[in-house]
Each structure stands twice: as structure tokens, then as C-alpha cells.
C-alpha positions in Angstrom: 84.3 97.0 106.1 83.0 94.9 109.2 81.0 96.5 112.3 80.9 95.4 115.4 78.0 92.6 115.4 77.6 92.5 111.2 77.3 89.0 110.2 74.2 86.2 110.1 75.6 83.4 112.1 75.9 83.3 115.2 79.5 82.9 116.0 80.9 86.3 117.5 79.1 88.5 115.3 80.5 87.7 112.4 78.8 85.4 109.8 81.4 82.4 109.7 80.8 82.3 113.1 84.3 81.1 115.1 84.8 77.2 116.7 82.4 76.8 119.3 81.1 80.3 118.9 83.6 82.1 120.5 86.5 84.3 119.8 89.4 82.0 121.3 93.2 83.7 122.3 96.0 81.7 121.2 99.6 81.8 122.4 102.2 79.7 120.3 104.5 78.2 122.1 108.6 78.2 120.8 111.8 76.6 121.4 115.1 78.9 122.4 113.3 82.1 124.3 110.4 82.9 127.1 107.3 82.1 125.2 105.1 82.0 127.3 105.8 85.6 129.5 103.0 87.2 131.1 100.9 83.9 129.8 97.5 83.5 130.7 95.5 84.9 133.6 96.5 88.7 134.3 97.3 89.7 130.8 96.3 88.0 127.9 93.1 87.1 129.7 92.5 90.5 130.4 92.8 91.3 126.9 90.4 88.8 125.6 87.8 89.4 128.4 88.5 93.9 127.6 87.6 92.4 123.5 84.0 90.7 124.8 83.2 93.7 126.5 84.3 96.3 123.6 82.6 94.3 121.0 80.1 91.9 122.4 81.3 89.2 121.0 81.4 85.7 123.2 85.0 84.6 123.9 86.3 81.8 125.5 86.7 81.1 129.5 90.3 81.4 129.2 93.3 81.3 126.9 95.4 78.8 125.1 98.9 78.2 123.9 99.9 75.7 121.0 103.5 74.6 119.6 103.6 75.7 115.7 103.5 72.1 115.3 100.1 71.9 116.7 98.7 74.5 114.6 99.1 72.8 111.9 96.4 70.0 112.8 93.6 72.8 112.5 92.3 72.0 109.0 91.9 75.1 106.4 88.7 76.7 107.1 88.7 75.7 110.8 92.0 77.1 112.0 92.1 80.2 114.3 91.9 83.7 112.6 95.1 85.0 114.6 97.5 83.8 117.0 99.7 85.4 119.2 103.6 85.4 119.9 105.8 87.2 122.4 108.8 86.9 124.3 112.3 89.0 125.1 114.6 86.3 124.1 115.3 84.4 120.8 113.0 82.1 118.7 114.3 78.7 117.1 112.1 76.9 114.8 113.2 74.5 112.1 112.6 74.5 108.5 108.9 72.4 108.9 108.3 75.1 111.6 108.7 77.6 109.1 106.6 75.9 106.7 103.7 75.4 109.3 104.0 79.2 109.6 103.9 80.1 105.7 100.6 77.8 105.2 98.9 79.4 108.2 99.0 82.7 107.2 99.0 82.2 103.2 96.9 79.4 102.7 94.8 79.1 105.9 94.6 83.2 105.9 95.4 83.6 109.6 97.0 86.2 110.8 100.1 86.5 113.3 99.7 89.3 116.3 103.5 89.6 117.3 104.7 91.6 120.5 107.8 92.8 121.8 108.4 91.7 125.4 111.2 93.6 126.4 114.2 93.8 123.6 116.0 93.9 120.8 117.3 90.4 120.7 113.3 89.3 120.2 113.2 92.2 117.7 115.8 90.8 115.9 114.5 87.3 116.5 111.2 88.0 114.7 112.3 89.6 112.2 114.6 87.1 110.9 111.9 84.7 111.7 109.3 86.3 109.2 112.1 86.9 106.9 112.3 83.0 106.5 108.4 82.7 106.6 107.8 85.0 104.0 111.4 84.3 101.7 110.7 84.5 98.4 107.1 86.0 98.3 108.8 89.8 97.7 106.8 91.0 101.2 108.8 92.6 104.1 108.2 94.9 106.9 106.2 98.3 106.3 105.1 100.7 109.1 101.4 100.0 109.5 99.9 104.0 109.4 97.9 105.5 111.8 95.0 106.2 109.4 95.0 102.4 108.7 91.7 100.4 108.9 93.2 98.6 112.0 94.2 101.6 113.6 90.6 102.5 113.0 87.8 100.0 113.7 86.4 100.0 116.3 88.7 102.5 118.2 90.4 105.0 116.6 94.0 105.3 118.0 95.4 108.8 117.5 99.0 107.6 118.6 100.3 104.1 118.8 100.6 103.1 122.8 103.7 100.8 124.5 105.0 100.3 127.4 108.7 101.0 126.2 109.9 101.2 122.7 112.0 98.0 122.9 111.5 97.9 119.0 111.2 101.2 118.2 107.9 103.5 118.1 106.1 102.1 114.8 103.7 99.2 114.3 105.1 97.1 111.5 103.2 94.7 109.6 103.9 92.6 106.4 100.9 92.7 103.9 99.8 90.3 101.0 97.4 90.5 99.0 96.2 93.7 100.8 95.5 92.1 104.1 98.1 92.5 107.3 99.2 89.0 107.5 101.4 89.6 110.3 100.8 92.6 112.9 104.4 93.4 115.1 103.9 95.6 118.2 107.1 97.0 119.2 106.9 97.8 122.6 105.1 95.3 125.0 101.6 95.7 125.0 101.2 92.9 126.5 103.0 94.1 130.0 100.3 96.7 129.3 97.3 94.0 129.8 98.4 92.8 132.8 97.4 93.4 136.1 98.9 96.7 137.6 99.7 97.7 133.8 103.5 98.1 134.3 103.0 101.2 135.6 101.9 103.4 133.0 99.7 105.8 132.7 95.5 104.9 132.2 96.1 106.6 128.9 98.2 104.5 127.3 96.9 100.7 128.9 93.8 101.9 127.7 95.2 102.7 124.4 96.7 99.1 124.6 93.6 97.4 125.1 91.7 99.1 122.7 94.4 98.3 119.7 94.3 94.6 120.9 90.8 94.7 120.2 91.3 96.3 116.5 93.9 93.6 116.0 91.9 91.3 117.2 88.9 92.5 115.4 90.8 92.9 112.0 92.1 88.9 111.9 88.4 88.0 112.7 86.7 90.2 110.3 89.5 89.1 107.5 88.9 86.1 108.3 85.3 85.7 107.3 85.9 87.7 104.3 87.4 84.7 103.2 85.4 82.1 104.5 82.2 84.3 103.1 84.1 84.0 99.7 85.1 80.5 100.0 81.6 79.9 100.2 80.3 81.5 97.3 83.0 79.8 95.3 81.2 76.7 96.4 77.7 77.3 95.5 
């Protein structure tokens, strides 16, 4: 298991080191629904700035979006260990959309952070989208337990915090090849990040920024598990 600061390299504490040396936060941008709510400064800034603090690791000045085209231009090896999606509408994508989305997580070993924004049209949105991501591998859906390594490291979280249980009150996350390859957040955490917090109590937006850090964390640390291996394979 990783620790906060294990690794040789220099790149945010873990030994693969991330691009440029700091832990970046990506947004992807979609057709059909309101990608990019709460975007940038006053949520998922907050967030990322909360992880640097938490875990000493550098991060970057600010956060980015990309379209799922454009992620697949970061080359296996270099692309970002987990990327971020949220919204309370629909999500349209087309079948090379979908395909973009299998390689990242399979083959590039990245790892989807998804978040309720406020329904359960998104709910039903993401679901069918990973459904098409995933078809034919035999993984669906499973409630991610508390006792969970993510749940774990660095904070443990005795109860899973949200805003409003717009998907229900369980984490979900499909697994393969035991690693989380997609994390689903069912009740707008990210409203929680954001300045003023929606209104709820310092218990739970504290609760909120803490598992953004373990999920954040846990696609890192994976991450270099595999790079660390990759490497071996090499030598």
C-alpha cells in the first residue's frame, strides 16, 4: 500500500513522478448535458489545493478540462492517472468516444472519478454510459465498502458524505483486475467543494474533501503501481 510521500522520484511523492511534477485536476468535457458545473475556481480548485495540503504533494496552479477526444492524445504511460466528470443532465458520446474511454481506463490504467451533480437523469446517464464503456468485459457496478482501501488511506471515512443523495447513498465503483477503474459519487461532492459548501454542515464538506483526496490519492498511487511494473518489465 502507498503512504503519503513513498516513492524515489520526485514527482508528488510517488516514484513515477506525475507530468511536470504535479498532481494535475482534469474535467472532461461532454456533449448533451452541463459539464462543466461548478468548473474551476471555487470547487474543483478547492479540492485540488485541500489534496496539496492533506498530502504534500505539489499540484498544479489551477485546473483543466479536456473533450474525451483530447484525452486520447496523452500517450500510454504519460496520460493522467484520473479524470473527473460531473453534471445534472445527460451525456452523449459516440461510439469512438466510447472507445477513447475503454483504452483510458483499461489500457492507459486511468481511472474515472464520476459525481452526481444534482439528479437522476445524470444517474441514469452514467450509468448507461459505463455500461457501453465496459460492454462485454463482465464488470458492472458494485457498492465500493466503507472498510475499502480508498475509503481508508489517508483519511478514514466512517460514513460516506454528500450533499443530497441524488443517486442514492452508496459509492459505486466498477473494478478490473482488482483496481477501481471507475469511482461514482452519488450525491454532489463537488457542490460540497465549493465556496460556501451548499450549506452543509463542516462535518460533512470536510468529509467531502477528505474522500476527494483518497480518490484522488488511490488513482495516483495505482497509477505508479503500474508504471513501477512497466518498468521492471523493461529492464
Amino acid at each position: 500500500e502507498y503512504v503519503i510521500g513513498q516513492g524515489k522520484g520526485t514527482g508528488a511523492g510517488f516514484s513515477g513522478g506525475t507530468h511536470r511534477g504535479k498532481v494535475r485536476f482534469i474535467r472532461l468535457e461532454y456533449r448533451g448535458g452541463d459539464w462543466d458545473q461548478d468548473f474551476g475556481v471555487g470547487a474543483d480548485l478547492n479540492m485540488l489545493l485541500r489534496y496539496g495540503v492533506e498530502t504534500g504533494h505539489p499540484v498544479a496552479d489551477k485546473t483543466e478540462s479536456r473533450t474525451i477526444e483530447e484525452l486520447s492524445r496523452f500517450p500510454v504511460g504519460k496520460s493522467p492517472p484520473m479524470v473527473y466528470i460531473t453534471g445534472q443532465r445527460g451525456i452523449e458520446v459516440n461510439k469512438r468516444e466510447i472507445e477513447i474511454l475503454r483504452e483510458y481506463i483499461l489500457d492507459k490504467h486511468g481511472m474515472i472519478f464520476a459525481d452526481n451533480g444534482g439528479s437522476t437523469t445524470f444517474d441514469g446517464a452514467f450509468k448507461s454510459l459505463m455500461s457501453k464503456v465496459l460492454e462485454g468485459t463482465g464488470v458492472y457496478p458494485v457498492k465500493v465498502p466503507l472498510d475499502d482501501q480508498i475509503h481508508r488511506i489517508p483519511f478514514t471515512l466512517p460514513f460516506l458524505p454528500y450533499v443530497a443523495p441524488h443517486g442514492g447513498k452508496d459509492a459505486l465503483g466498477w473494478k478490473v483486475d482488482g483496481r477501481w477503474v471507475v469511482y461514482y459519487h452519488p450525491g454532489d461532492i463537488g457542490d460540497a467543494w465549493a465556496d460556501g459548501h451548499a450549506g452543509v454542515k463542516q462535518d460533512i464538506w470536510q468529509a467531502c474533501y477528505q474522500l476527494g483526496t483518497n480518490v484522488i490519492f488511490y488513482a495516483h498511487a495505482e497509477y505508479n503501481k503500474w508504471l513501477d511494473a512497466q518498468k521492471k518489465e523493461d529492464e
